[in-house]
C-alpha positions as CSV (number, residue, x, y, z in Angstrom):
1,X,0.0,0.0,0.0
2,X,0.9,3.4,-1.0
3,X,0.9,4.7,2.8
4,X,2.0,1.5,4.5
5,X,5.8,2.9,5.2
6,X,4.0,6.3,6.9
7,X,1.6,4.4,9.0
8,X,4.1,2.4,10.1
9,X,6.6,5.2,11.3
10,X,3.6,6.7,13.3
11,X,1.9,6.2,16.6
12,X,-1.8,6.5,15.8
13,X,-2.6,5.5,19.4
14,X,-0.7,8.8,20.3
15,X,-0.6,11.2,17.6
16,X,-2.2,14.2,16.6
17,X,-0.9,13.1,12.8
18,X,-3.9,11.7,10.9
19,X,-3.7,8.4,9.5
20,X,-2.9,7.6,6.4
21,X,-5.5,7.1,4.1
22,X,-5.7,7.5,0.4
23,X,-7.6,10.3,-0.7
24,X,-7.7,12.7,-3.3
25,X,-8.2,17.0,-4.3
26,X,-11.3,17.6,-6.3
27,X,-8.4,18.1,-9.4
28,X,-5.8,15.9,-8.0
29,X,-2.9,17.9,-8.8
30,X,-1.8,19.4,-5.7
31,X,1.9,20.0,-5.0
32,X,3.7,21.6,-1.5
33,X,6.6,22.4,-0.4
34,X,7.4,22.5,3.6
35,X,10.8,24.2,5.1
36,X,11.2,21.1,7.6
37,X,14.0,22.2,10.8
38,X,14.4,18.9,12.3
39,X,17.8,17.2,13.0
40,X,18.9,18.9,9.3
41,X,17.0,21.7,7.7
42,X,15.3,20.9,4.4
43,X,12.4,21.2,2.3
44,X,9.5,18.5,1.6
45,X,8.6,18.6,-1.9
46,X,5.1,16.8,-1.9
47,X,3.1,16.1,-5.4
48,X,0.2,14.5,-5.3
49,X,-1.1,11.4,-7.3
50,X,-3.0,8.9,-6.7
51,X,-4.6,10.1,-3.8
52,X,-1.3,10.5,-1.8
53,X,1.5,12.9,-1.7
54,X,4.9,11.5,-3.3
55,X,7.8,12.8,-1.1
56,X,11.2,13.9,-1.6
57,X,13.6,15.6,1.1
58,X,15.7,18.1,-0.3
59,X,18.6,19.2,2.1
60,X,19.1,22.8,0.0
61,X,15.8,23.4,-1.3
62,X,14.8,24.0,-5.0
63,X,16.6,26.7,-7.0
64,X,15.8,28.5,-10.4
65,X,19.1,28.0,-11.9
66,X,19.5,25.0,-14.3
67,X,23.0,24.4,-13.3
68,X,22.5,23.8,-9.5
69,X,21.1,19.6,-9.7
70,X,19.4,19.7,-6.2
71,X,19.3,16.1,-4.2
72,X,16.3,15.2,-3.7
73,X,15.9,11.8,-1.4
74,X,12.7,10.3,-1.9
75,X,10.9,9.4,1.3
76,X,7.4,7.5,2.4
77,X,4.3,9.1,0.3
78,X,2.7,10.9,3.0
79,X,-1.8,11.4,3.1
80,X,-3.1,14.1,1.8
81,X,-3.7,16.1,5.2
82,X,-0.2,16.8,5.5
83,X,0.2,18.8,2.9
84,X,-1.4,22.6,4.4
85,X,0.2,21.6,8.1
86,X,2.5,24.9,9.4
87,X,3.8,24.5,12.8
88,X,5.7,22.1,15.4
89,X,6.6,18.6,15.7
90,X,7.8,18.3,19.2
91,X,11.4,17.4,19.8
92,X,11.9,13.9,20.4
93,X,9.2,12.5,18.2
94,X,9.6,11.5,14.6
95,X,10.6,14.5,12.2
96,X,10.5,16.6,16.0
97,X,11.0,20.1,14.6
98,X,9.6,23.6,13.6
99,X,7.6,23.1,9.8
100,X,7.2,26.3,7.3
101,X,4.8,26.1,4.5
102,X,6.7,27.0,1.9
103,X,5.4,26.9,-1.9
104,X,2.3,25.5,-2.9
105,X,0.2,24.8,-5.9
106,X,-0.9,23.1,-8.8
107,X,1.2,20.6,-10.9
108,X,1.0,18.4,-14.3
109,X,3.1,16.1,-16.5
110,X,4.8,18.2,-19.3
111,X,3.6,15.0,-21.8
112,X,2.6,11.6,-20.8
113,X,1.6,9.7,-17.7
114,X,3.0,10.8,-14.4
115,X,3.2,6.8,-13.4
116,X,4.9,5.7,-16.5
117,X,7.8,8.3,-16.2
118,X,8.0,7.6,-12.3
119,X,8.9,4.0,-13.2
120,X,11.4,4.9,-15.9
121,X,13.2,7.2,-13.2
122,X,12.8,10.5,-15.4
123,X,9.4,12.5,-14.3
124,X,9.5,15.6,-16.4
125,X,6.2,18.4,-14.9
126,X,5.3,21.7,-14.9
127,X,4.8,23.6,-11.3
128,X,2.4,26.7,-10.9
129,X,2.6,27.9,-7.5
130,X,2.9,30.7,-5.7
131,X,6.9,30.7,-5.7
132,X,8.2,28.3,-8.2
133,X,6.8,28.2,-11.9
134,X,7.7,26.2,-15.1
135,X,9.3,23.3,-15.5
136,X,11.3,20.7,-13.8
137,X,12.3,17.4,-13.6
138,X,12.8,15.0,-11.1
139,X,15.6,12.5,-12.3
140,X,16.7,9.0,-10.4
141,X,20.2,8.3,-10.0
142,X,22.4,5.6,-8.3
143,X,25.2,6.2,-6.1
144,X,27.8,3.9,-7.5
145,X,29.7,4.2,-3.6
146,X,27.0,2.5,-2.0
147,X,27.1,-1.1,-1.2
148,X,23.0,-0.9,-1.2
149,X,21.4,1.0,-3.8
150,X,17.6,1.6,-2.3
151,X,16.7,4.0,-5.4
152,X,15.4,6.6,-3.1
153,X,18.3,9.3,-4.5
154,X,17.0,11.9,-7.3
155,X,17.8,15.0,-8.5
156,X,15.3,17.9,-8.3
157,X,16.3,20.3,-11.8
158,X,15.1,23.4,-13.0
159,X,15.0,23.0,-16.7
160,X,15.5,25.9,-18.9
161,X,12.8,28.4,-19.3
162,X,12.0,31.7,-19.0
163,X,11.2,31.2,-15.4
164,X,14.9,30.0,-14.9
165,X,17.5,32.6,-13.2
166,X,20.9,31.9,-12.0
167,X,21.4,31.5,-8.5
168,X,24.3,34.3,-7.9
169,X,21.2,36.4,-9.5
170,X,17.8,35.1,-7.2
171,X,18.5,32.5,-4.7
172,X,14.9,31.4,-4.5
173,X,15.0,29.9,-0.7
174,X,16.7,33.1,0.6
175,X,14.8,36.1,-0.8
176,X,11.7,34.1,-0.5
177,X,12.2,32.6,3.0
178,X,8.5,33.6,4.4
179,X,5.5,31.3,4.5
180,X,2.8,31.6,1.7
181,X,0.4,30.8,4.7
182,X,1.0,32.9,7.2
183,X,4.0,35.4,6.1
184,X,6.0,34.2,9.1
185,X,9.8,33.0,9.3
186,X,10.7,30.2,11.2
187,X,11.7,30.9,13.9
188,X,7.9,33.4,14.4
189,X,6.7,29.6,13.6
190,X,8.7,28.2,16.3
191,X,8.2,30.3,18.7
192,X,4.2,30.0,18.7
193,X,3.3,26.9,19.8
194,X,-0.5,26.7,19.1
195,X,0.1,24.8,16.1
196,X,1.5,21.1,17.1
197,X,1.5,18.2,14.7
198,X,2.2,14.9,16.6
199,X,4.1,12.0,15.1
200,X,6.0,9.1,17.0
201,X,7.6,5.7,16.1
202,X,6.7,4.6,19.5
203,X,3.3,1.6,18.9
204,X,1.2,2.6,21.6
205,X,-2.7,1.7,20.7
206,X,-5.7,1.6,22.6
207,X,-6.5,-2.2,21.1
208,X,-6.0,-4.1,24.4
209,X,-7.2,-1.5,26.9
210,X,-10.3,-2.5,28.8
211,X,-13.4,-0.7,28.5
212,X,-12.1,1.6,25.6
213,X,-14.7,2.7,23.7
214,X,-15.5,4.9,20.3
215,X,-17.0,7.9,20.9
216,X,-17.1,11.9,20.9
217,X,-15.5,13.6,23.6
218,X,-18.0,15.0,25.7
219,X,-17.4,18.1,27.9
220,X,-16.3,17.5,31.1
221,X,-18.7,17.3,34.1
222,X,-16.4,16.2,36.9
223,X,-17.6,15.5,40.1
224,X,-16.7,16.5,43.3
225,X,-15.0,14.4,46.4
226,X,-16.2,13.1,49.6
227,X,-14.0,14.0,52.9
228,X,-13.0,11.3,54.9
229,X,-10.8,11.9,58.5
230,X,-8.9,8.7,57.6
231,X,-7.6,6.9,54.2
232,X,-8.9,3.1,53.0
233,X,-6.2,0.5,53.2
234,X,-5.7,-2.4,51.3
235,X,-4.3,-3.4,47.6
236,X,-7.7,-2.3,45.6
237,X,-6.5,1.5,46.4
238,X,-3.9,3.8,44.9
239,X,-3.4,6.9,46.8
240,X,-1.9,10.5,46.2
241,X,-0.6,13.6,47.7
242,X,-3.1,16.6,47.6
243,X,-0.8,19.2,46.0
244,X,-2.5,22.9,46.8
245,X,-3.1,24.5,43.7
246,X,-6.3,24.9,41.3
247,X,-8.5,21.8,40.1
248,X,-8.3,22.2,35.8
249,X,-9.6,20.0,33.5
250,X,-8.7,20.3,29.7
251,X,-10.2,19.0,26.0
252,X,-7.9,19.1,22.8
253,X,-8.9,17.8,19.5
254,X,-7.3,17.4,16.1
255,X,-6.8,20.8,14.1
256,X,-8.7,23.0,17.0
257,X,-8.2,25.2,20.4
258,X,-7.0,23.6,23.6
259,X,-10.2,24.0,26.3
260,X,-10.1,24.8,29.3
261,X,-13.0,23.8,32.5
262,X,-12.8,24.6,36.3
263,X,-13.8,22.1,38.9
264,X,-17.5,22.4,38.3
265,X,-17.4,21.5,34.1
266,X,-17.6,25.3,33.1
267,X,-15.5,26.2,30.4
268,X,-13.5,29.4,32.0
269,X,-13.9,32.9,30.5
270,X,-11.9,34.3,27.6
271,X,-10.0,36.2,29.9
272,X,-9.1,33.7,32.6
273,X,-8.6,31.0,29.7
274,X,-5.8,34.1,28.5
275,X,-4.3,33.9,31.7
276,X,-3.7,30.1,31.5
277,X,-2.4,30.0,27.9
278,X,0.8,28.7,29.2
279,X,-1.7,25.6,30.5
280,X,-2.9,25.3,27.1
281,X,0.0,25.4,25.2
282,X,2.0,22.8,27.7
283,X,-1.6,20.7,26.7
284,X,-1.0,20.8,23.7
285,X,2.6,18.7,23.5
286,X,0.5,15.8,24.9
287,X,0.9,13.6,21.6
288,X,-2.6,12.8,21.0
289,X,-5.5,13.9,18.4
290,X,-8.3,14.4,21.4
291,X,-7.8,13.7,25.0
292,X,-9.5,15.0,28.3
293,X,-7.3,15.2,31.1
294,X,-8.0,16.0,34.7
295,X,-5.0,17.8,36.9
296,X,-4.0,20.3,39.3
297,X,-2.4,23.6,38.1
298,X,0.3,24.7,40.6
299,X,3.2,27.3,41.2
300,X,6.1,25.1,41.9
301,X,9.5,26.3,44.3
302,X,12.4,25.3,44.3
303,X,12.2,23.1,47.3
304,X,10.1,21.2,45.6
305,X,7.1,22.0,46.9
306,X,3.8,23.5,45.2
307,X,2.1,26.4,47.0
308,X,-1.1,27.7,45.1
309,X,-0.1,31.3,46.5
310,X,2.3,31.8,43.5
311,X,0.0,30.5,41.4
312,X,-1.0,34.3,39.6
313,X,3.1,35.2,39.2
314,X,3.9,31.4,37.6
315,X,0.9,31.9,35.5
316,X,2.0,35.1,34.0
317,X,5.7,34.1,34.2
318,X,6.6,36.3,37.0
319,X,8.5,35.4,40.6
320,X,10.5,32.3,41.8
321,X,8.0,29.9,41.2
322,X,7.7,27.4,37.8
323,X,4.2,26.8,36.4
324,X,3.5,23.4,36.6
325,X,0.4,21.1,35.4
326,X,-0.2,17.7,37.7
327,X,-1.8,15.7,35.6
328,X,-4.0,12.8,37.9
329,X,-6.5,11.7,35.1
330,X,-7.2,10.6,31.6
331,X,-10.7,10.7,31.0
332,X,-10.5,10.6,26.9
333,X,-8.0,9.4,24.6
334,X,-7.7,9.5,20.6
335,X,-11.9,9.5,19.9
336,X,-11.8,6.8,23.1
337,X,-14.0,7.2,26.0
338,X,-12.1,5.9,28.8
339,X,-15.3,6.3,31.4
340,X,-15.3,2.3,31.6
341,X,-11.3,1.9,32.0
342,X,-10.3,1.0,35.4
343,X,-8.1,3.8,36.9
344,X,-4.8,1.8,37.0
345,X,-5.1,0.6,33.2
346,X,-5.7,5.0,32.6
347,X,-2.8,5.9,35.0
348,X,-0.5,4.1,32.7
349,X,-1.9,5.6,29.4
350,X,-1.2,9.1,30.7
351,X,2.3,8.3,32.4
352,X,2.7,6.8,28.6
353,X,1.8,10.3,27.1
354,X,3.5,12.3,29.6
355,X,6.8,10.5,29.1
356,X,6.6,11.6,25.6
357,X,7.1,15.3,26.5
358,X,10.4,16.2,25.9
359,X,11.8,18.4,27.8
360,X,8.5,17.8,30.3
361,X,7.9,21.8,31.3
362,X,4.9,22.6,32.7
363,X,3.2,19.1,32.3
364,X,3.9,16.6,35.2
365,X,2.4,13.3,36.4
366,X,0.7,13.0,39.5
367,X,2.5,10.2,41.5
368,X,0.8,7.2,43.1
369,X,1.0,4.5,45.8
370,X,-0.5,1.2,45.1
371,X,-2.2,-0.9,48.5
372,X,-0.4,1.4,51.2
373,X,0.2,5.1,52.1
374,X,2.7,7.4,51.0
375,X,5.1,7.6,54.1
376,X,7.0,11.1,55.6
377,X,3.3,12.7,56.1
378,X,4.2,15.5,58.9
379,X,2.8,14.9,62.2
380,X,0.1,16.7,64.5
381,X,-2.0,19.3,62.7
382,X,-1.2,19.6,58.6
383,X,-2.6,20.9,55.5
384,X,-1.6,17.9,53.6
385,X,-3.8,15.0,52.2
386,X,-4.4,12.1,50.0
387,X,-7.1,11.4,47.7
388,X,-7.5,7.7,47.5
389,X,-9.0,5.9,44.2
390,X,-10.2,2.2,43.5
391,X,-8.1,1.0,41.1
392,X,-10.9,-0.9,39.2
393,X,-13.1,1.8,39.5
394,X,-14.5,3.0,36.2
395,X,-14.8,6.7,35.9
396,X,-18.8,6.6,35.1
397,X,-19.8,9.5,37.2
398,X,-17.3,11.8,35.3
399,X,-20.0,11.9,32.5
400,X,-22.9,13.2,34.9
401,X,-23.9,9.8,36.7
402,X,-23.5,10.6,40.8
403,X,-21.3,8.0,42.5
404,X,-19.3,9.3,45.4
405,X,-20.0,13.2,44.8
406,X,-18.5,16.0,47.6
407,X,-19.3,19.1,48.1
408,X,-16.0,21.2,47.8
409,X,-13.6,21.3,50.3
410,X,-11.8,25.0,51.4
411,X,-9.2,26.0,53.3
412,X,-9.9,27.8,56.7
413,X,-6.6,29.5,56.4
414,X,-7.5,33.0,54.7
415,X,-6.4,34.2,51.4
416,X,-5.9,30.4,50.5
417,X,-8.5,29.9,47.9
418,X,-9.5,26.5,46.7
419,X,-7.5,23.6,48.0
420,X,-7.7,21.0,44.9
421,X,-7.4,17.4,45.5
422,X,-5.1,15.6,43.5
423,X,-7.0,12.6,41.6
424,X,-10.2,14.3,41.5
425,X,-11.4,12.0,39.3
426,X,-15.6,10.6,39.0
427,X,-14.0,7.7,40.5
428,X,-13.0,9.1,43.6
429,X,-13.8,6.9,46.8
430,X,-12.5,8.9,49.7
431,X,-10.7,11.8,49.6
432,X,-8.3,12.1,53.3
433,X,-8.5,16.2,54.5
434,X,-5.6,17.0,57.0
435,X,-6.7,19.6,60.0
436,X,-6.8,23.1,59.4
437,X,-9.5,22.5,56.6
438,X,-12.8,22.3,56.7
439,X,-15.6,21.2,54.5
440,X,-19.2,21.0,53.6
441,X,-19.5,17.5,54.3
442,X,-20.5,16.4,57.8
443,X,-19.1,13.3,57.9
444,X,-15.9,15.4,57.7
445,X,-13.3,14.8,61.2
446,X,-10.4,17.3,61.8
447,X,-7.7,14.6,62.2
448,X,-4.5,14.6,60.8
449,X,-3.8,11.8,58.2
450,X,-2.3,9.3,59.0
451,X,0.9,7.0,57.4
């Protein structure tokens, strides 16, 4: 199959990338070409035919002078929604890098079919686009050094027409260095990270996950936790640390806007969702094509500790304190709902996607204790708590059906705000509250937790 060689070099279980799947333009005759910075700068010279785009890397680019025989190393065809993508590939992923759209347009064979002169190694086409006009050819060679010829190596020509220029007269890739897209440079591209294409080697796939099922990602209606003086023991529980900060849930989806929701489902205002655009963006370099997460946005010091009281500083990149995003659930995975997947089997999905951030930044992982309690809990009166989770527990509720449901829990120390409970997920048991915080809930007792 045309695409197999692309599919295979992709995680689809973790990718924003779509799929490969042959397709075709209404004429059929598209051609692009994409500025690619990954380990070596070069351009991507796409045409299509037969519903896929034939690729070439070129490490210098195309010129207008006949004279200069550009290599051009032919690599898998790639589907056909590759070919408008501008923006990043994160670094450590396959092709990790910042991606320019460079040229595009319309192409046809100068005489003859396309396939025909593909097979004889000698395709001979005319390029409208909005940069490079007239003809070219694309010629095969064979590198007589190599023990292993694989026939990928051709040379990308300008023939001669009154479109041609020499170089030391119009370097084509130089003068013309901005996007047709956008008008940006590269390094505008790079910097702006709201455009993420995810690609990995890595075969991660939802096939064998339990419970795992097709669907639209709904918004998020989480629910809240009961307080309990004293944590559940056994094996069936994992617990965590409550780390202070704000409870935010967030929705991405292939091709749109990272969303944002508080603790109660509401989708925050334009201008608090501005605030957190640093939230977003980290969100957004969670290799996936939709997911809804659940996590605690924090101000991290450097002892190690989060304190929500830097939060508005970190946010806006101000003060001593890093931004950091705890992530403690995965509620929706790649057009997955993951309502019915115990908790354990969707901790390891989002340690799997949160290991794929490289460098990690804001996003972290919530850590978790399986069948006993995290020890070095302070003694006597503490802020500090656990949530504790079944690890078989399906996360039903977090779709609007009540199971264990609390009624917010604040801090009595003023100026504190919300104290958010890490693992506030639908699935949520028992949540432990230290003393020195009181809640709604009567069944609520001012004990210390214990270890």
């Amino acid at each position: 199959m045309a695409l197999d060689e692309y599919n295979r070099k992709r995680d689809f279980g973790l990718t924003r990338e779509p799929p490969g799947a042959v397709k075709r333009t209404t004429a059929g005759d598209l051609f692009v070409i994409q500025k690619h910075a990954a380990s070596h700068l070069h351009y991507d010279f796409r045409l299509e035919l037969d519903g896929v785009l034939l690729s070439w890397s070129v490490p210098k680019g195309p010129s207008l002078d006949p004279a200069q025989k550009r290599l051009a190393v032919q690599v898998e065809d790639h589907p056909l929604d590759y070919a408008m993508f501008e923006g990043i590939i994160p670094k450590g992923q396959y092709g990790g890098g910042t991606v320019l759209l460079w040229d595009r347009g319309i192409w046809t064979p100068q005489e003859g079919d396309a396939r025909a002169m593909l097979a004889k190694g000698n395709l001979k086409f005319l390029l409208r686009g909005e940069k490079l006009h007239g003809k070219y050819a694309l010629v095969k060679i064979r590198d007589r050094r190599a023990r292993r010829d694989e026939g990928r190596n051709w040379l990308l020509i300008k023939e001669r027409d009154a479109e041609a220029r020499p170089e030391a007269e119009l370097d084509i890739t130089a003068a013309r260095a901005e996007s047709v897209a956008t008008q940006r440079t590269m390094a505008q591209i790079a910097a702006d990270p709201t455009h993420v294409w995810h690609s990995n080697r890595v075969q991660v796939a939802l096939d064998d996950v339990p419970g795992a099922r097709e669907a639209k990602a709904p918004a998020p209606r989480p629910t809240k936790l009961i307080a309990r003086a004293r944590p559940p023991e056994g094996a069936g529980w994992l617990h965590e640390m409550q780390i202070e900060g704000r409870r935010l849930l967030a929705r991405t989806a292939l091709n749109a806007d990272v969303e944002l929701f508080d603790d109660g489902g509401e989708r925050l205002a334009p201008e608090v969702a501005e605030e957190h655009a640093a939230v977003a963006n980290a969100v957004r370099m969670l290799p996936a094509q939709s997911l809804v997460v659940d996590g605690v946005v924090t101000a991290l010091y450097l002892d190690g500790r989060p304190r929500e009281g830097g939060l508005a500083a970190a946010l806006a990149g101000r003060g001593e304190a890093a931004l950091a995003y705890y992530l403690t659930d995965l509620l929706f995975l790649n057009g997955h709902d993951l309502a019915e997947t115990p908790l354990a089997r969707r901790k390891e999905l989002l340690g799997a996607l949160v290991a794929r951030v490289k460098p990690p930044g804001v996003i972290r992982l919530s850590e978790r204790r399986r069948g006993f309690l995290p020890r070095g809990l302070p003694p006597g009166p503490s802020r500090h708590g656990l949530t504790s989770r079944r690890r078989v527990v399906a996360a039903q509720a977090w779709r609007g059906r009540r199971r264990d449901v609390c009624r917010g829990v604040r801090s009595s120390r003023r100026g504190q705000g919300a104290a958010a409970q890490l693992g506030a997920g639908p699935d949520v048991s028992m949540i432990v509250q230290s003393a020195g915080v009181v809640t709604s809930d009567p069944v609520c007792a001012h004990q210390s937790c214990g270890g």
